[in-house]
N, C-alpha and C positions, 0 to 999 in steps of 0.2 A: 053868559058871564065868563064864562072860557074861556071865549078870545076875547074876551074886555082883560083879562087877567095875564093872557098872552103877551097881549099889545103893553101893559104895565112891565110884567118881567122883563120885555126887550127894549123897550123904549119906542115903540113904534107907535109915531102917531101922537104922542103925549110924551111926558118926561118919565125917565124908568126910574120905578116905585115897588122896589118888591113885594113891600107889606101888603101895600094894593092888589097885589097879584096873590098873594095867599089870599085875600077876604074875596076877592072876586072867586077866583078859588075854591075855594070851604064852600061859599053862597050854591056853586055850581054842583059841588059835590054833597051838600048837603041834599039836593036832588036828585041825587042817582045818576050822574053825569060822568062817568067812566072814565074819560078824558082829565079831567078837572079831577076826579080824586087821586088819579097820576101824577098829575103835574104839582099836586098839593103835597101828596107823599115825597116826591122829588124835592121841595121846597122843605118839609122836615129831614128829608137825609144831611142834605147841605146846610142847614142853616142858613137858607135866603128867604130872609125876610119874617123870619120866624126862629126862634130859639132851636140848634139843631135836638131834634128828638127820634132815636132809630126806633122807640116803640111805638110812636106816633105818625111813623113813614112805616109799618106795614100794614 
């Protein structure tokens, strides 16, 4: 779900869909996927594709 969330954030391969890319995202990290709860915290610092939250990004 990683890089399905990857491929959303950039647009690679499909049309870029941030929100996409947090649920892919979260799915990933709600599994222990290290990657995925990086790129998901990164997605709450900024505010892509999710309401920006800095307690929610550490």
């Amino acid at each position: 779900m990683c890089n399905l969330g990857l491929c959303y954030e950039q647009g690679e391969g499909l049309e870029q869909d941030a929100s996409k890319a947090v649920e892919c995202y979260l799915q990933a990290a709600q599994q222990g996927h290290p990657p995925a709860q990086t790129n998901l915290a990164v997605c709450y610092l900024h505010g892509s594709g999710v309401g920006q939250d800095f307690s929610a990004a550490r």
